[in-house]
C-alpha positions in Angstrom: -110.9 -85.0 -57.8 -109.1 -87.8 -59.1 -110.1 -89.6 -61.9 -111.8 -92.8 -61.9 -111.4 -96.5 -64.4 -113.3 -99.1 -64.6 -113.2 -101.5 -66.9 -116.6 -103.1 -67.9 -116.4 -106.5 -69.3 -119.6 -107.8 -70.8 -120.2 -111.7 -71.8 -123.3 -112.9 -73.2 -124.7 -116.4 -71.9 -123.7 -119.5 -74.1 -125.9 -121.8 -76.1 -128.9 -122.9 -74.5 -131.2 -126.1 -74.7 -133.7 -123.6 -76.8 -131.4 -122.2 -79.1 -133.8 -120.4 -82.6 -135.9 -119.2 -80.1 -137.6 -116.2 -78.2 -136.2 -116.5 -75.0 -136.3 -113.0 -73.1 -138.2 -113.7 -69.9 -138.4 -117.4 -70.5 -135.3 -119.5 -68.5 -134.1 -121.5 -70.2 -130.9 -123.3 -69.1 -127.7 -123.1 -70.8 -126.4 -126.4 -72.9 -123.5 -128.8 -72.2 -121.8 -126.6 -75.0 -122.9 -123.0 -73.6 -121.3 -123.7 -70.2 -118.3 -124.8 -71.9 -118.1 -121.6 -74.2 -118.8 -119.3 -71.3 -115.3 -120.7 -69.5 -113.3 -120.8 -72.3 -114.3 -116.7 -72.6 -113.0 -115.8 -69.7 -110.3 -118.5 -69.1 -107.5 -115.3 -69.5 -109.8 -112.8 -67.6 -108.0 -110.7 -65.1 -109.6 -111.0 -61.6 -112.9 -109.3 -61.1 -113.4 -106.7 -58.5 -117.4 -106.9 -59.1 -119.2 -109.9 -61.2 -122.9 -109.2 -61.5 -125.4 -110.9 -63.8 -128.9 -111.3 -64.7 -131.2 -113.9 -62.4 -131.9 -116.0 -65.6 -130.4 -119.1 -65.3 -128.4 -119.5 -68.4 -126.7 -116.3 -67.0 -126.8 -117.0 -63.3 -125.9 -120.5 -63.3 -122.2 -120.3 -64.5 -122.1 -116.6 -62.7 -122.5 -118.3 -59.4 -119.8 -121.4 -60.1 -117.2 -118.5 -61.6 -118.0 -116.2 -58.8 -116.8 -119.3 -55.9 -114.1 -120.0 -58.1 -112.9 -116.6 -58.3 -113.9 -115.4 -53.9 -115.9 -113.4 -55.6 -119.6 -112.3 -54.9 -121.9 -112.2 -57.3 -125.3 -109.6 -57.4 -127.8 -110.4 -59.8 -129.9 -107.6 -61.4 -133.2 -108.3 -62.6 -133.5 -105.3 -64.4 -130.4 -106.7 -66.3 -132.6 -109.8 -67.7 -133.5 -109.8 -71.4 -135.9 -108.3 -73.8 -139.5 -109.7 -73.1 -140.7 -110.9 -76.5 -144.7 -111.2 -75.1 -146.6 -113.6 -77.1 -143.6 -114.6 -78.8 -141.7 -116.5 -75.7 -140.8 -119.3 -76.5 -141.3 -119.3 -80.2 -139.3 -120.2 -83.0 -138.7 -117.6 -85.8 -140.3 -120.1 -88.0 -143.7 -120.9 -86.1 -144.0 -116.8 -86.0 -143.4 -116.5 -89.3 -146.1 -118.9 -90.4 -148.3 -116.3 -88.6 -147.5 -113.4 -88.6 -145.1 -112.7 -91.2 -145.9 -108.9 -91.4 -145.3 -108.1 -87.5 -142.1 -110.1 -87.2 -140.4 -108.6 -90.7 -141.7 -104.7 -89.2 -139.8 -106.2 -85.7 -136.6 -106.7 -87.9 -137.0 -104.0 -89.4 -137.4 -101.4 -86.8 -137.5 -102.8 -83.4 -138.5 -99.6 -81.4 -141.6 -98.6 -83.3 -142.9 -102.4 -83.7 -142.5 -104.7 -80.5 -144.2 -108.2 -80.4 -147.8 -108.4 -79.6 -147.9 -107.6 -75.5 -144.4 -107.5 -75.4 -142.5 -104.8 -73.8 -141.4 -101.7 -75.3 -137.6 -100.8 -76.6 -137.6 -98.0 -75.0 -139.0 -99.2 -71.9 -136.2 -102.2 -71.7 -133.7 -99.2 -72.6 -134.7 -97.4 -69.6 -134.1 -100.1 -67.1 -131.2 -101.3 -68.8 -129.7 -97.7 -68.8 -130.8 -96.8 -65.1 -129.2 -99.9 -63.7 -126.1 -99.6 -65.8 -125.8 -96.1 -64.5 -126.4 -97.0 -60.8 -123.9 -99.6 -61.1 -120.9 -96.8 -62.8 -122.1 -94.6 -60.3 -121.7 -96.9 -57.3 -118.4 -99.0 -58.2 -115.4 -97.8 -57.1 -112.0 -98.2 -60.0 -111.3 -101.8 -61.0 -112.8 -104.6 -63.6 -116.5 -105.0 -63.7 -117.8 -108.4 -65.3 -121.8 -108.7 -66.3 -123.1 -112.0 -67.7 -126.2 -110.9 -69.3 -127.7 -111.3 -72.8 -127.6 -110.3 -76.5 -130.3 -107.5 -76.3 -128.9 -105.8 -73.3 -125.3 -106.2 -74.3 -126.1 -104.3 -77.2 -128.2 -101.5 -75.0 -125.2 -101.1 -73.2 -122.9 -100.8 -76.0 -125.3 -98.6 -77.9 -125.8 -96.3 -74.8 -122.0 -95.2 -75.4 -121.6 -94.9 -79.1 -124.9 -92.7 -79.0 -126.2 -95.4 -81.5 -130.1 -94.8 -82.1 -132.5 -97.8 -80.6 -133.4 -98.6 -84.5 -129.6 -99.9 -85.4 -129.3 -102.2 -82.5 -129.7 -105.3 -84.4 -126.8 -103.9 -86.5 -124.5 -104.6 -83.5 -123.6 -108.8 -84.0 -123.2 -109.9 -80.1 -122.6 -113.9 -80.4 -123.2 -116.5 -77.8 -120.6 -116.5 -75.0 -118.8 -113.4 -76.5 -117.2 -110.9 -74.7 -117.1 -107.0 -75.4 -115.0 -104.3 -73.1 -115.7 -100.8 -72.2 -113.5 -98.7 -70.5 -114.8 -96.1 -68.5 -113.8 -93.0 -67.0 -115.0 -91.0 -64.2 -114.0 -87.8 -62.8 -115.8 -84.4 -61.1 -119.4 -86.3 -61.9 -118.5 -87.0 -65.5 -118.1 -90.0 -67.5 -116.7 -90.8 -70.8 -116.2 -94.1 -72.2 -114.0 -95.7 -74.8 -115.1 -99.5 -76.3 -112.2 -101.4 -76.7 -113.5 -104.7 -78.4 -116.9 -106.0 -79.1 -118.2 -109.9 -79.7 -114.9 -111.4 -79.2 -115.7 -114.9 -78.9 -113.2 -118.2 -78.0 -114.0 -120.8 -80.5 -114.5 -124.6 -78.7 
């Protein structure tokens, strides 16, 4: 069997109008700025066999306008969104600290033992993460990948292949509109995978 490469490009969204917050679920839209940063990421991009992204808007949004620049289709996965911070949507670091200083320094500190009141689990948002990055290896045939997605599941996905444990994922810096690379290879039902860069980012 011959051997398969893809090349997995992933670029987190740019700023957004609620930037210091919780945003997981919440969809928010990107800023002037974001949208801007986002373009100038991929402005020396090789074309894109496959672009797929997350249904959040400050993801979607600038998916969609890349995707008719490029001919390209774009699939949004909505087990690709981000990490679902419960009561903590939509909340500043600053209005949880005032109360509940405890819970959001044991967050920090260890994110998979301690998620936000009612929010969801790490290893829950691993598991969809993971299955969908799977199905989407599995099902692509050789060529470049892009997926616009966010900080918490850019850092799944680069975790998943340096076998880094769900506790260290905060130790992984993924910036607003940056761009990290894996290169993946496939052959007789087995992947390895190689990461070439991670959070390089194209300063406005």
């Amino acid at each position: 069997m011959c051997e398969s490469i893809i090349t997995l490009d992933l670029l987190r969204h740019g700023e957004t109008l609620a930037a210091g917050k919780f945003i997981g679920h919440t969809d928010t839209a990107l800023s002037e700025q974001g949208y801007r940063q986002m373009g100038l990421a991929l402005q020396n991009s090789s074309p894109y066999g496959q672009i797929i992204s997350s249904p959040l808007q400050r993801c979607a949004g600038f998916a969609q306008d890349y995707g008719l620049q490029q001919g390209v289709d774009v699939t949004l996965k909505p087990e690709l969104r981000e990490y679902f911070f419960g009561d903590w949507e939509d909340c500043s670091t600053e209005e949880i600290w005032q109360h509940s200083p405890e819970a959001l320094a044991r967050f920090w500190e260890n994110p998979a033992d301690n998620p936000p009141p009612n929010g969801e689990t790490l290893q829950a948002f691993q598991q969809r993460v993971e299955q969908c990055l799977l199905k989407i290896i599995h099902n692509s045939p050789a060529g470049q990948i892009l997926i616009l997605s966010h900080g918490g599941v850019i850092r799944l996905i680069l975790a998943h292949f340096m076998a880094m444990p769900l506790s260290s994922l905060f130790r992984l810096q993924i910036d607003y509109a940056s761009l990290s690379r894996i290169v993946i290879h496939q052959k007789d039902g087995n992947i390895s995978a190689s990461v070439s860069f991670i959070n390089q980012r194209v300063m406005p």
